[in-house]
C-alpha positions in Angstrom: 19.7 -30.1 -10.2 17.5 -27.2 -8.9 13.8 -27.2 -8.9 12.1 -24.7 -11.0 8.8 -23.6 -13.0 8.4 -20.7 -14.9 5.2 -19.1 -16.0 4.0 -17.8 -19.2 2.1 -14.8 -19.1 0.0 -12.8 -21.2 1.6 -9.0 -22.0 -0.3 -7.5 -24.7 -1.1 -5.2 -22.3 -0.6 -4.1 -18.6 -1.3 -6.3 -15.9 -2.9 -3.5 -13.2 -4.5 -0.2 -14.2 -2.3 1.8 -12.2 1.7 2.5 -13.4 4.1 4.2 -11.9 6.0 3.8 -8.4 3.1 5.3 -6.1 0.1 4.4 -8.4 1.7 0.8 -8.5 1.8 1.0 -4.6 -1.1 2.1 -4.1 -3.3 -0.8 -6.6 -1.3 -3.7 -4.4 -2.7 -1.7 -1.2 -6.4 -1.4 -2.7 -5.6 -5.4 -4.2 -4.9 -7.0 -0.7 -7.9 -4.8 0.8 -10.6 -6.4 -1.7 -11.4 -10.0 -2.5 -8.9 -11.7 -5.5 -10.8 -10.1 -8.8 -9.3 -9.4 -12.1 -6.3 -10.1 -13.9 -3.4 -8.3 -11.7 -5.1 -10.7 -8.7 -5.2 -13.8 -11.0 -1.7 -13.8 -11.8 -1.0 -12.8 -8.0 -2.1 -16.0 -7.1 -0.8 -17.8 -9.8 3.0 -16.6 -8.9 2.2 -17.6 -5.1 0.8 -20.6 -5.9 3.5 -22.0 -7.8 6.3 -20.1 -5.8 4.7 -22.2 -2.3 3.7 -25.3 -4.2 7.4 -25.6 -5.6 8.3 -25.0 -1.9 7.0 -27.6 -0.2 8.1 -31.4 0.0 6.1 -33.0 -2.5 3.9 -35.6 -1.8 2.9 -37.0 -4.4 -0.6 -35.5 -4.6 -1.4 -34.1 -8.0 -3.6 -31.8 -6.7 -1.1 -30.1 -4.2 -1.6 -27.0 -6.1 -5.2 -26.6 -5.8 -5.0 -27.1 -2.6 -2.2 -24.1 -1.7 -4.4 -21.7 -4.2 -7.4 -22.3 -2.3 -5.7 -21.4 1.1 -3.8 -18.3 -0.8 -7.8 -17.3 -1.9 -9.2 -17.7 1.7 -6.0 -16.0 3.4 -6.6 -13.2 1.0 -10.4 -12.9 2.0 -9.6 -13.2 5.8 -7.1 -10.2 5.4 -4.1 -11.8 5.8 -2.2 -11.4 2.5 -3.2 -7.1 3.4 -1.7 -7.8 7.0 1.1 -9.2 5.9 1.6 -6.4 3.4 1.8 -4.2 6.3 4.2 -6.1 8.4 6.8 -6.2 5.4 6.6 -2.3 5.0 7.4 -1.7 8.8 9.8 -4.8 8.7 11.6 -3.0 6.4 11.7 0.6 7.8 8.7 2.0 5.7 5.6 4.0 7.2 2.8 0.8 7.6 0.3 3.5 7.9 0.2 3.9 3.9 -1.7 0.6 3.8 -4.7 2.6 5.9 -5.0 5.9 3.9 -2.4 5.3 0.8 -4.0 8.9 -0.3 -2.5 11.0 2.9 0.8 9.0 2.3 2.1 8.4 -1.3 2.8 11.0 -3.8 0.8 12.2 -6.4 1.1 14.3 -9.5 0.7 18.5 -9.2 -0.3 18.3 -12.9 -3.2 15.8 -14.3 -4.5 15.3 -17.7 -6.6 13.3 -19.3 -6.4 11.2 -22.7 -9.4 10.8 -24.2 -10.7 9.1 -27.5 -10.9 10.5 -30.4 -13.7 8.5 -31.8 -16.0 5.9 -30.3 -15.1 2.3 -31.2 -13.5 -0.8 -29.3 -9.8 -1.0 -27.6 -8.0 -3.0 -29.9 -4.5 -2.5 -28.5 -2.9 -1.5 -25.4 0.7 -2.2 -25.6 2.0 -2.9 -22.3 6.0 -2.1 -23.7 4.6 1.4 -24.7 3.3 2.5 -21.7 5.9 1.7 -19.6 8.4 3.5 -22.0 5.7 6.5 -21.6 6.0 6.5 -17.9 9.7 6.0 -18.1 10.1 9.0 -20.4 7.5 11.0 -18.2 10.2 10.7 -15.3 8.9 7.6 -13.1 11.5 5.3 -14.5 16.0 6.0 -15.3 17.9 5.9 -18.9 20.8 6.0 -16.9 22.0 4.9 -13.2 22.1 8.0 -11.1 18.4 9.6 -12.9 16.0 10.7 -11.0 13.2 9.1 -10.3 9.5 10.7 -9.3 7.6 8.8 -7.3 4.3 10.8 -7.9 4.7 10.3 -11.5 2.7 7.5 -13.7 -0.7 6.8 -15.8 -3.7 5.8 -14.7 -5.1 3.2 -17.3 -9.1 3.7 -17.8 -9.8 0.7 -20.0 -8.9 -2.5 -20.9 -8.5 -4.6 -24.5 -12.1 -5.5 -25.2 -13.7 -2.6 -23.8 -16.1 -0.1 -25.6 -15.7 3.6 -25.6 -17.1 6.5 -26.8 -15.7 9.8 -28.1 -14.6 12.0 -25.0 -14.5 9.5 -23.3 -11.2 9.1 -21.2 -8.4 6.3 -21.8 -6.4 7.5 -19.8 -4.9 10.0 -17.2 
């Protein structure tokens, strides 16, 4: 007797470029800070759309939808969905000032290396299940209750499916 929707998303490969706990914070801090562009964004709003649309009385408008998405897209523009951002972090005991200069504030990795291709050619693959499972095994993510976790830890995704690259070039770091 509940309401519900449920969304089917794409995961042949990672939504953001950024994965790990502080690179993760940090993309939804430089997100909220620049108009709604690319896929992480586009499934943002899809979430929030349905999430508020599902929300609300309905009124029998079949375009209520449309209607929330466009208001998500402008509050986004006008800085609200950023401003909000930083209310929930102080809300909930964190330091707000991350959202300002994310670099002075989250973690990052002593050690940095890059993985570069091989051979020039066209990303055909980037499974999104692997690199998680890299990230996990790099310390960022537990086997077991009670692991440690690093914060600092993660990989920075340079390309996409679809994109071109050359030899050298790097995939990732």
């Amino acid at each position: 007797g509940r309401r519900c929707a449920a969304l089917v998303t794409d995961m042949d490969q990672p939504l953001g470029r950024q994965i790990g706990n502080a690179l993760e914070v940090d993309e939804a801090i430089r997100l909220l800070r620049s108009p709604p562009e690319g896929r992480l964004a586009e499934v943002a709003l899809e979430l929030a759309t349905v999430a508020l649309s599902e929300a609300r009385p309905q009124d029998g408008g079949g375009d209520a939808a449309d209607v929330v998405r466009q208001d998500l897209i402008r509050r986004w523009e006008r800085g609200e969905a950023f401003e909000r951002l930083e209310q929930m972090i102080a809300a909930q005991g964190g330091d707000a000032e991350v959202c300002n200069d994310p670099d002075a504030i989250l973690p990052s990795a002593p050690i940095q290396r890059d993985v570069v291709a091989t051979a020039g050619g066209t990303v055909a693959a980037l499974s999104a299940r692997h690199v998680g499972e890299t990230v996990a095994r790099l310390g960022a993510g537990r086997a077991r209750k009670g692991d440690d976790v690093d914060p600092a830890v993660g990989v920075v995704l340079g390309v996409e499916i679809g994109d071109r690259v050359e030899a050298g070039q790097p995939l990732a770091t």
